[in-house]
N, CA and C atoms as an extended XYZ file, in Angstrom:
558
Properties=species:S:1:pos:R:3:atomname:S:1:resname:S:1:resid:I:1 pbc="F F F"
N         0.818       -1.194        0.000 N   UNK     1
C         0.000        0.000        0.000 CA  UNK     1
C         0.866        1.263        0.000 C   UNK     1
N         1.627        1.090        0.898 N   UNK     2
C         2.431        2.395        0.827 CA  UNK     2
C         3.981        2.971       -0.055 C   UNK     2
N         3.924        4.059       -0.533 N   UNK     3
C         4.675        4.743       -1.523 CA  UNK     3
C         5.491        5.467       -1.245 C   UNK     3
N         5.305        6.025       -0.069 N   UNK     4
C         6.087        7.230        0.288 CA  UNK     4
C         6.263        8.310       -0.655 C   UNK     4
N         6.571        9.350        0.129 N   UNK     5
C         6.534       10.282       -0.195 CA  UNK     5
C         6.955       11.073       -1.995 C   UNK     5
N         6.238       11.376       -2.751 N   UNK     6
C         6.920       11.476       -3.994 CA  UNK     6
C         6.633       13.020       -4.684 C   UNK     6
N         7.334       13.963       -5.539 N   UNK     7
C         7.055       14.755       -6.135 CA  UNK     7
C         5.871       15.147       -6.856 C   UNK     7
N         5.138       16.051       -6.679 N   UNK     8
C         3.892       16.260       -7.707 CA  UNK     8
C         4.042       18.064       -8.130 C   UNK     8
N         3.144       18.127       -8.737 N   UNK     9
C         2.884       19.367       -9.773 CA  UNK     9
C         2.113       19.844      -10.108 C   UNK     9
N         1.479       20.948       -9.552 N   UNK    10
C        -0.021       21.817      -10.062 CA  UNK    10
C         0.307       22.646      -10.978 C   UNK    10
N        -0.271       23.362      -11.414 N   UNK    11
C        -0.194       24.726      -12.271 CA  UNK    11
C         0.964       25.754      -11.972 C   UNK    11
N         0.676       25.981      -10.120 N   UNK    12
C         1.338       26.805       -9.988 CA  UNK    12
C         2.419       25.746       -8.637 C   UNK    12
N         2.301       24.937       -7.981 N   UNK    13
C         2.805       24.613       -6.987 CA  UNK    13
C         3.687       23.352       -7.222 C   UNK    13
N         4.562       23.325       -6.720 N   UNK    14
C         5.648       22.192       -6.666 CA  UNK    14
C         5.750       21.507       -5.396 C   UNK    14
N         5.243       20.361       -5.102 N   UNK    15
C         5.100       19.621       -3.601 CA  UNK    15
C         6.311       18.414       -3.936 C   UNK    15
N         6.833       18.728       -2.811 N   UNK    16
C         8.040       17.435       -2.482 CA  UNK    16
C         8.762       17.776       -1.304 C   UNK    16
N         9.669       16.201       -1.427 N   UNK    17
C        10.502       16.217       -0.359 CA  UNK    17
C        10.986       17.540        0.354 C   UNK    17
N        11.358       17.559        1.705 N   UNK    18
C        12.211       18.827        2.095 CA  UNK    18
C        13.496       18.652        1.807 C   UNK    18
N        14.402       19.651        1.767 N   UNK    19
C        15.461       19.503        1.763 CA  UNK    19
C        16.220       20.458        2.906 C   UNK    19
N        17.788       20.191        3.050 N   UNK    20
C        17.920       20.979        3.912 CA  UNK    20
C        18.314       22.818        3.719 C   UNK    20
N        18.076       22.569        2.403 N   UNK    21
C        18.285       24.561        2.051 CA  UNK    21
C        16.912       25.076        2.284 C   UNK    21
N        15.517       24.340        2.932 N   UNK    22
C        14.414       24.865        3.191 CA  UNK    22
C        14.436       25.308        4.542 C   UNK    22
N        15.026       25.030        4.882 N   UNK    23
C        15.006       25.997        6.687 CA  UNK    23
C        15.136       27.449        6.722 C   UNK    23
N        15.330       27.810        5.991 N   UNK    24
C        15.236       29.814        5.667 CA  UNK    24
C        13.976       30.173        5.423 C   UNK    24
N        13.598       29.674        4.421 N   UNK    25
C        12.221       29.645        4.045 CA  UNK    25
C        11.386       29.544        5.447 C   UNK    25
N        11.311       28.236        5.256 N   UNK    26
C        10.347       27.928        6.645 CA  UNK    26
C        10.074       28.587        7.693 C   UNK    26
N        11.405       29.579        8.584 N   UNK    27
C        11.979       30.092        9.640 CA  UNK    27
C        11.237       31.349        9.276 C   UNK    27
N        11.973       31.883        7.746 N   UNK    28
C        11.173       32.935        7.605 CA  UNK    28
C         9.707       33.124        7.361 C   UNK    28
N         9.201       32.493        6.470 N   UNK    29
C         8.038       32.409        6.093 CA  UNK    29
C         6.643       31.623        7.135 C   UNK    29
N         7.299       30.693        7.985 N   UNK    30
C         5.892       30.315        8.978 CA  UNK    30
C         6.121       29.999       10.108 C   UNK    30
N         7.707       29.569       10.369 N   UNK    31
C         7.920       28.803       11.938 CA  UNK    31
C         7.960       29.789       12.774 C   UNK    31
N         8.421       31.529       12.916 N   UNK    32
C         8.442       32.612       13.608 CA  UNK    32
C         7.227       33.181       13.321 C   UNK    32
N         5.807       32.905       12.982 N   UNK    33
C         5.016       33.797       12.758 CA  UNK    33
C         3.921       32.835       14.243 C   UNK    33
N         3.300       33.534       14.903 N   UNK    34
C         2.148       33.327       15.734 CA  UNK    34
C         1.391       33.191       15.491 C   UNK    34
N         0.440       33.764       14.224 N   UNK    35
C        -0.400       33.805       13.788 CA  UNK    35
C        -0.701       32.445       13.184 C   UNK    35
N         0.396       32.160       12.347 N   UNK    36
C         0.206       30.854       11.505 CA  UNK    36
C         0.454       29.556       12.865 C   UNK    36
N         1.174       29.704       13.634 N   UNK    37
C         1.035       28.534       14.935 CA  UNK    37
C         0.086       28.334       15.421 C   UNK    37
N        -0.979       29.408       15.541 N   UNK    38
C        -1.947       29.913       16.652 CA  UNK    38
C        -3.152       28.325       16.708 C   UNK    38
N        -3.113       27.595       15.586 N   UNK    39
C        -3.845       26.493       16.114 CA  UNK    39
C        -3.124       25.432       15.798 C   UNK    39
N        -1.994       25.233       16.291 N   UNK    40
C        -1.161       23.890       16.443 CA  UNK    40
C        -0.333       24.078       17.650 C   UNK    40
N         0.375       22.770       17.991 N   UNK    41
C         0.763       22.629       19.176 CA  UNK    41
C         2.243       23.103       19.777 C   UNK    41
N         2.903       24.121       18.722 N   UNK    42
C         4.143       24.470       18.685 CA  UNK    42
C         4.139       26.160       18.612 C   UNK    42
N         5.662       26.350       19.504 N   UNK    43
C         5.360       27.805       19.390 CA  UNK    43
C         6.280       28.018       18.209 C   UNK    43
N         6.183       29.405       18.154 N   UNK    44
C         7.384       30.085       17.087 CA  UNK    44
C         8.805       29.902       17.663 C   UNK    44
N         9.370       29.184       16.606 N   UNK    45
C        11.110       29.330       16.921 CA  UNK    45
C        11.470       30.839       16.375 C   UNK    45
N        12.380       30.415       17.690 N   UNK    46
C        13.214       31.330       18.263 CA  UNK    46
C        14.329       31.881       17.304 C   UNK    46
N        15.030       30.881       16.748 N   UNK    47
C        16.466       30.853       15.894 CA  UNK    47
C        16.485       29.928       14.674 C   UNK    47
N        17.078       29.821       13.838 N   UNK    48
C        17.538       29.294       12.788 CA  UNK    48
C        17.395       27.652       13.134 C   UNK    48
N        18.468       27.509       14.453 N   UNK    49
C        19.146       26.383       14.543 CA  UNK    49
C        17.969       25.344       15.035 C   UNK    49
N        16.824       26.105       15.557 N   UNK    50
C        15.599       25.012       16.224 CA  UNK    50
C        15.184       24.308       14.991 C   UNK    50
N        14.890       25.618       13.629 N   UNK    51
C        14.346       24.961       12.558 CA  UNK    51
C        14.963       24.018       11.768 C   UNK    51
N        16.330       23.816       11.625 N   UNK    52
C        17.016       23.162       10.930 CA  UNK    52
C        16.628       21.899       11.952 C   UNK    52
N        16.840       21.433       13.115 N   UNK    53
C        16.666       20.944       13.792 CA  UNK    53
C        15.343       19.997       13.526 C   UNK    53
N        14.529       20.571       13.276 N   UNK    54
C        13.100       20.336       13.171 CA  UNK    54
C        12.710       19.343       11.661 C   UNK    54
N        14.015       19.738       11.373 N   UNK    55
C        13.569       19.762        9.130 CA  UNK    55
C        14.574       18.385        9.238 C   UNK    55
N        15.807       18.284       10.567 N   UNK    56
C        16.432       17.271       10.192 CA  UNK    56
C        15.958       15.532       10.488 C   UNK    56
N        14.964       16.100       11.381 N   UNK    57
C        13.975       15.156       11.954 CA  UNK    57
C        13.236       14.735       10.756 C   UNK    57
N        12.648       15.439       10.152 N   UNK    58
C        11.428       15.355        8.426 CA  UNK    58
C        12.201       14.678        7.180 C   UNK    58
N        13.221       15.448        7.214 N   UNK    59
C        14.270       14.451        6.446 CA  UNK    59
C        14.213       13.156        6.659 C   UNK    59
N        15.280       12.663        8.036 N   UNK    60
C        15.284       11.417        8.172 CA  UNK    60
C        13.901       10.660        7.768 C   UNK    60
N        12.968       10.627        8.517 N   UNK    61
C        11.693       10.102        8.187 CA  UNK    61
C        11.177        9.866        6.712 C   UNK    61
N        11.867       10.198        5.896 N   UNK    62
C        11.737        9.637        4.724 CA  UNK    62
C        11.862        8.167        3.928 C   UNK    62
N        12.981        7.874        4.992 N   UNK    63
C        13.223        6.512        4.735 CA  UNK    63
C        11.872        5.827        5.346 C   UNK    63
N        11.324        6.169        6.056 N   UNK    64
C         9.695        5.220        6.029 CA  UNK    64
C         9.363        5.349        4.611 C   UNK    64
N         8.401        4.266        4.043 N   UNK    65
C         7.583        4.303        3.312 CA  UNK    65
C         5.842        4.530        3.359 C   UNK    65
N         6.024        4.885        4.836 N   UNK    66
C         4.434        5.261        5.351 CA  UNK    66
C         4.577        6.580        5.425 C   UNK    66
N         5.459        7.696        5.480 N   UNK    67
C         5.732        9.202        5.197 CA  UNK    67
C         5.291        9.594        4.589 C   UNK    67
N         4.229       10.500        4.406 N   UNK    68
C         3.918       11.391        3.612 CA  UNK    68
C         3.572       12.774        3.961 C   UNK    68
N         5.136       13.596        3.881 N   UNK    69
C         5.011       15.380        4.030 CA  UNK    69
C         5.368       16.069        2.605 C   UNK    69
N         5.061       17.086        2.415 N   UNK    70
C         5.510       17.650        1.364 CA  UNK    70
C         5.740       19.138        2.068 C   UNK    70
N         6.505       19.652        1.504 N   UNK    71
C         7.042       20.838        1.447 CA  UNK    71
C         6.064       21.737        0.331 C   UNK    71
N         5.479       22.573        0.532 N   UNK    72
C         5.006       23.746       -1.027 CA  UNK    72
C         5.539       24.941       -1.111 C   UNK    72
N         6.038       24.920       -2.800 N   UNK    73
C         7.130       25.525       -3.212 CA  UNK    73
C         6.025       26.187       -3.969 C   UNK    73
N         6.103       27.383       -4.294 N   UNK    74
C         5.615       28.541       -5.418 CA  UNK    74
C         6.667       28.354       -6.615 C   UNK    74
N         5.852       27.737       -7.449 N   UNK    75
C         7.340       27.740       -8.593 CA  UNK    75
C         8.021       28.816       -9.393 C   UNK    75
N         7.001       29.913       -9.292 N   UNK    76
C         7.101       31.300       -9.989 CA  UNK    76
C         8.195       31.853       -8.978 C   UNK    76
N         8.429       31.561       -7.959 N   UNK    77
C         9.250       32.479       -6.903 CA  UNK    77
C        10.165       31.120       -6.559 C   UNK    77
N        10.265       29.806       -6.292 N   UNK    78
C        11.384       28.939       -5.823 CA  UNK    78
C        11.304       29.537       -4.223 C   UNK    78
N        10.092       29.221       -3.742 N   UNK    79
C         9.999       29.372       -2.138 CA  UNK    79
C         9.107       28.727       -1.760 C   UNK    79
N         9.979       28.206       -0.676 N   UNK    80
C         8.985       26.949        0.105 CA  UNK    80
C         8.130       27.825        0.861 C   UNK    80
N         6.447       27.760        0.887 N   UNK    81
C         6.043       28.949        1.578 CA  UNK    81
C         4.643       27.813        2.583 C   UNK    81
N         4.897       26.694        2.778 N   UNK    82
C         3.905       26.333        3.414 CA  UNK    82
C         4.340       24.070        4.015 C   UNK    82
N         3.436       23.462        4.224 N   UNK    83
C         3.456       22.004        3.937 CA  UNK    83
C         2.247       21.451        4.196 C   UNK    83
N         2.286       20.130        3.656 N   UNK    84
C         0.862       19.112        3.821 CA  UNK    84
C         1.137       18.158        4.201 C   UNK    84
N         0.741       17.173        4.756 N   UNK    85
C         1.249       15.669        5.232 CA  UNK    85
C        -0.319       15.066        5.456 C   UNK    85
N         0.164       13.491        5.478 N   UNK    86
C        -0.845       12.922        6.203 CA  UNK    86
C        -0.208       12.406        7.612 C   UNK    86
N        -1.670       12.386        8.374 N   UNK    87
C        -1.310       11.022        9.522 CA  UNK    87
C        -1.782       10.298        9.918 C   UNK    87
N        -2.528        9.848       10.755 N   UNK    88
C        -3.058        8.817       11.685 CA  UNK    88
C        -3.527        7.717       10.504 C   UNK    88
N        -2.608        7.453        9.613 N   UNK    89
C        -2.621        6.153        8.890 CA  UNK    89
C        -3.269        4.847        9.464 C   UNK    89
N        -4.205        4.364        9.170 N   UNK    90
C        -4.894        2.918        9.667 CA  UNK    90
C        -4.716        2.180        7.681 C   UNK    90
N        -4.000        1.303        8.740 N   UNK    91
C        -4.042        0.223        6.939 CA  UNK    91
C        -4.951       -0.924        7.165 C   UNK    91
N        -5.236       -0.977        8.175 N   UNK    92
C        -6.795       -1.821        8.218 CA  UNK    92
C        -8.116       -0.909        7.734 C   UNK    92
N        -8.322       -0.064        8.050 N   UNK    93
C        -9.420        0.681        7.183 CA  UNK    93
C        -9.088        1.421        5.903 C   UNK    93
N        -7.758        1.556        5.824 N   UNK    94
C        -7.481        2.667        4.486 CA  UNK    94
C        -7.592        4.126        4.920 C   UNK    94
N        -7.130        4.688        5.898 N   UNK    95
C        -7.619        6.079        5.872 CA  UNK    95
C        -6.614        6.667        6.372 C   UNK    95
N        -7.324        7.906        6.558 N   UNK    96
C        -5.285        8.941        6.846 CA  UNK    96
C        -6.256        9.934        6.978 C   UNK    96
N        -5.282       10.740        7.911 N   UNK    97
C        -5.979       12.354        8.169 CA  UNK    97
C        -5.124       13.415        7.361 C   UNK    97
N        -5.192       14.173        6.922 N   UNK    98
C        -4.496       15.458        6.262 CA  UNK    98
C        -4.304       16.586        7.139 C   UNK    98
N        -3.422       17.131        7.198 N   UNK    99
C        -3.586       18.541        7.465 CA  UNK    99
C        -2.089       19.079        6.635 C   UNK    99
N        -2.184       20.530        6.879 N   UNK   100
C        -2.005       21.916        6.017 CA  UNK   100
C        -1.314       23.057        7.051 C   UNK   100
N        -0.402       23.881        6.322 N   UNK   101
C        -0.089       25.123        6.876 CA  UNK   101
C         0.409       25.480        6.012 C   UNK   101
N         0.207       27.446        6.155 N   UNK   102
C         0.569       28.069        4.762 CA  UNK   102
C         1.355       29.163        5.457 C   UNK   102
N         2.112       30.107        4.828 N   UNK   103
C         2.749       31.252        5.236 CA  UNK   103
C         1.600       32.345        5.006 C   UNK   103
N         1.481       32.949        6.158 N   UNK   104
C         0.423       34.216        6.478 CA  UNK   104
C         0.457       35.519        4.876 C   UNK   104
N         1.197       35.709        4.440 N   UNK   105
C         1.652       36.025        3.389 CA  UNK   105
C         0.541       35.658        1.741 C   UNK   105
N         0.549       33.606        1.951 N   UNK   106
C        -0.334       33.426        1.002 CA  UNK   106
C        -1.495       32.961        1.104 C   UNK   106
N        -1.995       34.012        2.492 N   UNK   107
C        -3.514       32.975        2.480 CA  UNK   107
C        -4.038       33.620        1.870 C   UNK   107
N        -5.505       33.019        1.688 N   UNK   108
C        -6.545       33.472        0.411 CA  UNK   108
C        -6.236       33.899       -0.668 C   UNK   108
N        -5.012       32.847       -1.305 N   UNK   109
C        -4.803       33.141       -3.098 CA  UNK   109
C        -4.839       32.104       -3.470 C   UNK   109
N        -5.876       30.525       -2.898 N   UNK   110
C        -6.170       29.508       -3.486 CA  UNK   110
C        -4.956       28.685       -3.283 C   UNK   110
N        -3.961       28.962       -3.084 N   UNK   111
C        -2.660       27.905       -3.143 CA  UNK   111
C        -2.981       26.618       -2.039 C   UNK   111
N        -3.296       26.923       -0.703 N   UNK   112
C        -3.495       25.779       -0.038 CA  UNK   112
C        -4.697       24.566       -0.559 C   UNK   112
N        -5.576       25.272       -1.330 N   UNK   113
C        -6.648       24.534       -1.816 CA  UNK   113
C        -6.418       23.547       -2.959 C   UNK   113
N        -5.060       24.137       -4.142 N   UNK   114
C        -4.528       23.443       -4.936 CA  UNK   114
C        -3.573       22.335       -4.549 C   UNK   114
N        -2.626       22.733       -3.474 N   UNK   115
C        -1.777       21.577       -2.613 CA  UNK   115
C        -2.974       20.382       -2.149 C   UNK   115
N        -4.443       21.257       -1.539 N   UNK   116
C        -4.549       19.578       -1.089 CA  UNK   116
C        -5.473       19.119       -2.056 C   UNK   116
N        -5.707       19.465       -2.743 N   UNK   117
C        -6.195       18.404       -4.501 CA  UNK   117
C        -5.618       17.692       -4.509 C   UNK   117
N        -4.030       17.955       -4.873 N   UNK   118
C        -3.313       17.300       -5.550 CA  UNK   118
C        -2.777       16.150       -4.182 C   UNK   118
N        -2.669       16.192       -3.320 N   UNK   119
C        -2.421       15.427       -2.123 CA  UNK   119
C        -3.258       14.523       -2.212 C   UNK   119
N        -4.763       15.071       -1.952 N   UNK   120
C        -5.903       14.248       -2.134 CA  UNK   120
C        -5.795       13.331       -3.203 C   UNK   120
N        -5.989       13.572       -4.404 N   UNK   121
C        -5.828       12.517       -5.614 CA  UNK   121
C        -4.741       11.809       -5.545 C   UNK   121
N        -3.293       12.251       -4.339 N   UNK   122
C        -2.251       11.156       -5.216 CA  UNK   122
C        -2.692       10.215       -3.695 C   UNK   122
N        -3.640       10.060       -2.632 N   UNK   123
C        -3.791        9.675       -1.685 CA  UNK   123
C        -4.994        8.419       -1.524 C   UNK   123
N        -5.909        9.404       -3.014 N   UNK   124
C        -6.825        8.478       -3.101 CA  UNK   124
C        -6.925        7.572       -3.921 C   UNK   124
N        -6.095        7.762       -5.449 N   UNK   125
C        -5.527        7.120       -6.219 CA  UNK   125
C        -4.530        6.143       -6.375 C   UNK   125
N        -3.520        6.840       -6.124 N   UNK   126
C        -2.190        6.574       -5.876 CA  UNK   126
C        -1.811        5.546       -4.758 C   UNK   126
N        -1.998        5.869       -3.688 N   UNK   127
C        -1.534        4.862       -2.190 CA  UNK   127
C        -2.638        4.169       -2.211 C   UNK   127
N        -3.854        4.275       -2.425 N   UNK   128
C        -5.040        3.202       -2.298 CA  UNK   128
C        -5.637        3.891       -0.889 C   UNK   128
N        -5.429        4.612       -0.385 N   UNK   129
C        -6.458        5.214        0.663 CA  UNK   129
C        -7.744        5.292        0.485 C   UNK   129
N        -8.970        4.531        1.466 N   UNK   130
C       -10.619        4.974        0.702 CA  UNK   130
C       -10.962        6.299        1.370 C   UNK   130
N       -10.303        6.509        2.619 N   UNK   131
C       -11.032        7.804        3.384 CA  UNK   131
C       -10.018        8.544        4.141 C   UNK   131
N       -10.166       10.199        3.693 N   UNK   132
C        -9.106       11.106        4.259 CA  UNK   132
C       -10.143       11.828        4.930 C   UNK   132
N        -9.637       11.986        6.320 N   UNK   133
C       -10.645       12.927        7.103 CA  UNK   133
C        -9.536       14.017        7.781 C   UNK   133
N       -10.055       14.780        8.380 N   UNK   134
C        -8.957       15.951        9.194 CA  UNK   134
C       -10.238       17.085       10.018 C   UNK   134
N        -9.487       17.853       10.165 N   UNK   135
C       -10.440       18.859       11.101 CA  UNK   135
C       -10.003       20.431       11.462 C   UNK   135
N       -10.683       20.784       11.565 N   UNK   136
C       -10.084       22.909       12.310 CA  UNK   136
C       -10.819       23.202       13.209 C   UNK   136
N       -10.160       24.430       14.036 N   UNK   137
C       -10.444       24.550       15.011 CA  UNK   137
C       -11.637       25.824       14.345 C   UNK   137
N       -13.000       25.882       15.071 N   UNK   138
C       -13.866       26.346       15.110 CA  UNK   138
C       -13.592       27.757       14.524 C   UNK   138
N       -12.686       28.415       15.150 N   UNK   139
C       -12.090       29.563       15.186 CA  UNK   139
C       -10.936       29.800       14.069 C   UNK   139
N       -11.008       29.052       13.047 N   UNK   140
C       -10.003       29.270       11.980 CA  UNK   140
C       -10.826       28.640       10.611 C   UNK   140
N       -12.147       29.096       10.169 N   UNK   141
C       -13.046       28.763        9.272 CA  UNK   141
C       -11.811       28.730        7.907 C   UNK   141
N       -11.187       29.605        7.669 N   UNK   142
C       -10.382       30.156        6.285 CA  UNK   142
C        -9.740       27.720        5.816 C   UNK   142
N        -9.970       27.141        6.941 N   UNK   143
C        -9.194       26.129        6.511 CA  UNK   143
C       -10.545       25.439        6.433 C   UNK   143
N       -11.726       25.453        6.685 N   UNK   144
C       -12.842       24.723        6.824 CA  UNK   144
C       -13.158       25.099        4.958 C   UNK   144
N       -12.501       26.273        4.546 N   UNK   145
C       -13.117       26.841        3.484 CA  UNK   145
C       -12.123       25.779        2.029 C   UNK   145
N       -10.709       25.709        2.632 N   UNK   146
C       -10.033       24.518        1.836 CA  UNK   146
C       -10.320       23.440        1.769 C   UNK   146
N       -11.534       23.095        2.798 N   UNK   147
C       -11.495       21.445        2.938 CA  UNK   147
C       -12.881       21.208        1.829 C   UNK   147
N       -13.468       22.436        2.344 N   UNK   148
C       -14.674       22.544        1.257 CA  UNK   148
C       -14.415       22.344       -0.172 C   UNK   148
N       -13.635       23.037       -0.486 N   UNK   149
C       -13.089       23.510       -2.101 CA  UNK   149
C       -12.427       22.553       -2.488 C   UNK   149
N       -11.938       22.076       -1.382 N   UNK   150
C       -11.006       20.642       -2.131 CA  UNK   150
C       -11.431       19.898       -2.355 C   UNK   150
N       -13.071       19.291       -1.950 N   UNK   151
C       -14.164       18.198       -2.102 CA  UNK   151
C       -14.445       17.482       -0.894 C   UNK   151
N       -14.095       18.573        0.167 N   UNK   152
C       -14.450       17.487        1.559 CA  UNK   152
C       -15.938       17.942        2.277 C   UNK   152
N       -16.145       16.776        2.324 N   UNK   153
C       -17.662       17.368        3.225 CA  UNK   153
C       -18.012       17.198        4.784 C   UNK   153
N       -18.671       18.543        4.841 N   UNK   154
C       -18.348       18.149        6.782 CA  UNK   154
C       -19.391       17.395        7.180 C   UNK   154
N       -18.770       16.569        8.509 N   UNK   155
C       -19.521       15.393        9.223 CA  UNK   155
C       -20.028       16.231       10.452 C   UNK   155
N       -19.456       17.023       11.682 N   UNK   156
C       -20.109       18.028       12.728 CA  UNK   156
C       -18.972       18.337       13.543 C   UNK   156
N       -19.241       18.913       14.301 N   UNK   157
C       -18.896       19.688       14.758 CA  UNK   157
C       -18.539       18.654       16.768 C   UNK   157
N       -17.402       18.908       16.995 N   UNK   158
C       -17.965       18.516       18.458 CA  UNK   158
C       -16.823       18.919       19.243 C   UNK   158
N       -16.413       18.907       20.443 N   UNK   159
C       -15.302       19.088       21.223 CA  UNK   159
C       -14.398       18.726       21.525 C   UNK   159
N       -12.705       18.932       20.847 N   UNK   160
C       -11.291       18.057       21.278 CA  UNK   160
C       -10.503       18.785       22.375 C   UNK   160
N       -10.413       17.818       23.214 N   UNK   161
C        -9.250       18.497       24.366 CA  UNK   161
C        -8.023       17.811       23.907 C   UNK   161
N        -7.241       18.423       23.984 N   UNK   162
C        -5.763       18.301       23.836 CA  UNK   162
C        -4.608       18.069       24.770 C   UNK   162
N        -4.594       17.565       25.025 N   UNK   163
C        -3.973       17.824       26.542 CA  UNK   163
C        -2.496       17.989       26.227 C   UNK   163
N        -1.582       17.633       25.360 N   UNK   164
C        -0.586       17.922       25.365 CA  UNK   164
C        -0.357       19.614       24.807 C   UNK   164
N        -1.502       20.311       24.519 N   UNK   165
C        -1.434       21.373       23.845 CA  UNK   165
C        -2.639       22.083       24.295 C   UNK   165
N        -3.044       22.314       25.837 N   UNK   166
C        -4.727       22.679       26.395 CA  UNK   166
C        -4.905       24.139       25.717 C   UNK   166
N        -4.227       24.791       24.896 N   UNK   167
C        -4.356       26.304       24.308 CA  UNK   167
C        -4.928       26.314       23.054 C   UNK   167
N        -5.336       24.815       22.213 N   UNK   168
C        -5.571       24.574       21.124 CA  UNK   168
C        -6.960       23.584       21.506 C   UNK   168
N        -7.457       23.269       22.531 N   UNK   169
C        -8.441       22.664       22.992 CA  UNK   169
C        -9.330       23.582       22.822 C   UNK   169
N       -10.359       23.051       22.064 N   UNK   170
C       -11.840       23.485       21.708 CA  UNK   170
C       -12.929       22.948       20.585 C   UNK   170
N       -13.925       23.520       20.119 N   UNK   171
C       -14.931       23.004       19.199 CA  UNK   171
C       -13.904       22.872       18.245 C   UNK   171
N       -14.198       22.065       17.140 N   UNK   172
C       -13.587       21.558       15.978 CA  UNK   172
C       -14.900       21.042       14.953 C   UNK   172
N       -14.437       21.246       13.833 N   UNK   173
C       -15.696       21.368       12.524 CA  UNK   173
C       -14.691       19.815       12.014 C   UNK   173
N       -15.367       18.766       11.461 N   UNK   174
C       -14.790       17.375       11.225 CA  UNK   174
C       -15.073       17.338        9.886 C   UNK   174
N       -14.143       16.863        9.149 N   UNK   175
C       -14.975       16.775        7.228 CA  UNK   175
C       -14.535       15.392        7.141 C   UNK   175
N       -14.891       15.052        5.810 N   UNK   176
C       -13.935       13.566        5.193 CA  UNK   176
C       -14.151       13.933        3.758 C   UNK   176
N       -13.675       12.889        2.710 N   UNK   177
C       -14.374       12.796        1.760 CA  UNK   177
C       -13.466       10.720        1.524 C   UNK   177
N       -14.299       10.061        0.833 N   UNK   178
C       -14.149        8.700        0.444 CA  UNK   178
C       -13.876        8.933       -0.641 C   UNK   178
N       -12.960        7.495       -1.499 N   UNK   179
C       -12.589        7.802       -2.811 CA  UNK   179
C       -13.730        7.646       -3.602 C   UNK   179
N       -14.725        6.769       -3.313 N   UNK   180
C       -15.606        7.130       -3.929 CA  UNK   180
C       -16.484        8.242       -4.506 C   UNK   180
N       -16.576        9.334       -3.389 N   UNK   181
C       -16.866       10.754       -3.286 CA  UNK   181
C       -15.712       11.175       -4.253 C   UNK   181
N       -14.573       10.997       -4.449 N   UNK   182
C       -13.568       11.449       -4.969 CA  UNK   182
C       -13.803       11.415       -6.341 C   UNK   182
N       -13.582        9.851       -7.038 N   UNK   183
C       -14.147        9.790       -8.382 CA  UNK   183
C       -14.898       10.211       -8.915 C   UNK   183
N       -16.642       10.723       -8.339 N   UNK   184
C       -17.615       11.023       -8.549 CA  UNK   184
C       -17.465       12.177       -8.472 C   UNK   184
N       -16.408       12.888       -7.992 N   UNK   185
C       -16.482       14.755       -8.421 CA  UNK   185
C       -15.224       14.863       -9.091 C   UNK   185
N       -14.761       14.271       -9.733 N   UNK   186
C       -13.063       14.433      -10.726 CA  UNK   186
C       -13.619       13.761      -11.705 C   UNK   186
């Protein structure tokens, strides 16, 4: 079933592996911003050296063949300005959760919505996954609005505590979409 991680190509976006000349990018563009942390479980680094740190960890993990992160590159500019991954992989049901982060810079110019198309199709196609589900926090609709656009439909709404992260604990909006759902709108 599993492929690991591989290169793809939208119109405008280039998704792949990280490398280690992406830690500038990253540092600059989303790991020091608050705004873009504000619903995940990490704060803003501090320095250079946390992020490299961070990217050398993502690296290694490649050698799994159950890995799947991508880096998104703007190809018009050659800047890594965001990433997508899956996780909570079950290979007894086929499913995986997605999530997304973009640099504050390119939200609302459609780019995160094109990354997870193309994620989506090589997830639902490609690896044999039947069902990608994921979720946002109540309070950050702008990603409820990608999950929409990308073909996901929401299931409800209900309450996650977090405990390793109680500052990110709250209502959460739940989507999925099945490959079936998938085929039937592509």
């Amino acid at each position: 079933m599993h492929i690991g991680t591989r290169k793809m190509e939208t119109d405008r976006l280039l998704l792949r592996k990280y490398e280690v000349i992406d830690a500038e990018d990253m540092f600059r563009n989303w790991l020091t911003d608050p705004e873009v942390s504000k619903f995940w479980g990490w704060k803003p680094h501090e320095n250079l050296k946390e992020t490299q740190l961070l990217l050398q960890g993502w690296i290694s993990d490649y050698a799994k063949m159950d890995y799947y992160h991508w880096v998104i590159v703007v190809k018009e500019l050659s800047e890594a300005v965001g990433y997508i991954y899956l996780n909570e992989i079950n290979c007894d049901e086929k499913s995986a959760c997605i999530h997304y982060l973009i640099s504050r810079r390119y939200w609302n110019q459609g780019i995160m919505t094109e990354a997870c198309k193309a994620v989506l199709a090589y997830s639902l196609n490609k690896i044999g996954i039947c069902k990608i589900h994921t979720h946002h926090h109540i309070d950050n609709p702008a990603s409820g609005k990608v999950m929409q656009k990308s073909g996901m439909r929401y299931v409800e709404t209900r309450h996650k505590r977090i405990a390793e992260s109680p500052q990110i604990s709250g209502d959460y909006c739940f989507y999925e979409i099945t490959s079936e759902e998938w085929k039937q709108a592509n």
